[in-house]
C-alpha positions as CSV (number, residue, x, y, z in Angstrom):
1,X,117.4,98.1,57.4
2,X,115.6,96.7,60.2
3,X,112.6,98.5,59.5
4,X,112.3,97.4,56.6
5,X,112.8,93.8,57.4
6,X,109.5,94.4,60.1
7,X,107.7,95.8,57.3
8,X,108.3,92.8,55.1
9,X,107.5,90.2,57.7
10,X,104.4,92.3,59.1
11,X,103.1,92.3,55.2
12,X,104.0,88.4,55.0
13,X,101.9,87.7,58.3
14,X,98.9,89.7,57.0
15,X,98.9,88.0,53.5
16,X,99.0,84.8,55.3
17,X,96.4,85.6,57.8
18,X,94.3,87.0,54.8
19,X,94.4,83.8,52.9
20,X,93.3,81.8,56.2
21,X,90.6,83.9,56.8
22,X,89.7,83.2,52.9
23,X,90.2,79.6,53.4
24,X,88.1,79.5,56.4
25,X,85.4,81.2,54.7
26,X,85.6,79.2,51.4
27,X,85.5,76.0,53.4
28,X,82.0,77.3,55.5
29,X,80.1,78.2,51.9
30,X,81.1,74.7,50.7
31,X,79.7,73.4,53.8
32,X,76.8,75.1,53.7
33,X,76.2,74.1,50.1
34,X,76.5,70.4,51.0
35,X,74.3,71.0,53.8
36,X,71.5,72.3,51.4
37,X,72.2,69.9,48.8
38,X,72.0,67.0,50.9
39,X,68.7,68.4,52.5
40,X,66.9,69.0,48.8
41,X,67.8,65.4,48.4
42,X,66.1,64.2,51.0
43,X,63.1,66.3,51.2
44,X,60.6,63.4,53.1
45,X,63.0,63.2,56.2
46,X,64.1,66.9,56.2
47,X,63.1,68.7,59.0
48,X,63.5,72.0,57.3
49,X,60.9,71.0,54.5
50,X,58.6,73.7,55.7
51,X,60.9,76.4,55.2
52,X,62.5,75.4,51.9
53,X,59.1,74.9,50.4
């Protein structure tokens, strides 16, 4: 009975720490996107012009 009661909370804690981890990395690529968006838009002051062209 107690086992399984670990087992249950252990699988809760890594579902939880799975859907951080997806969060985390779902916020960063949206980052990232705006980063790059806002840069195409504003090409003449971009100091990464070189490299995207």
């Amino acid at each position: 009975m107690i086992t399984a009661k670990t087992k249950t909370k252990s699988k809760i804690e890594a579902t939880k720490s799975k859907i951080e981890v997806a969060n985390k990395n779902l916020i960063e690529i949206q980052n990232r996107k705006s980063f790059f968006e806002n840069a195409l838009a504003n090409l003449n002051n971009n100091p990464f012009r070189i490299v995207m062209l």
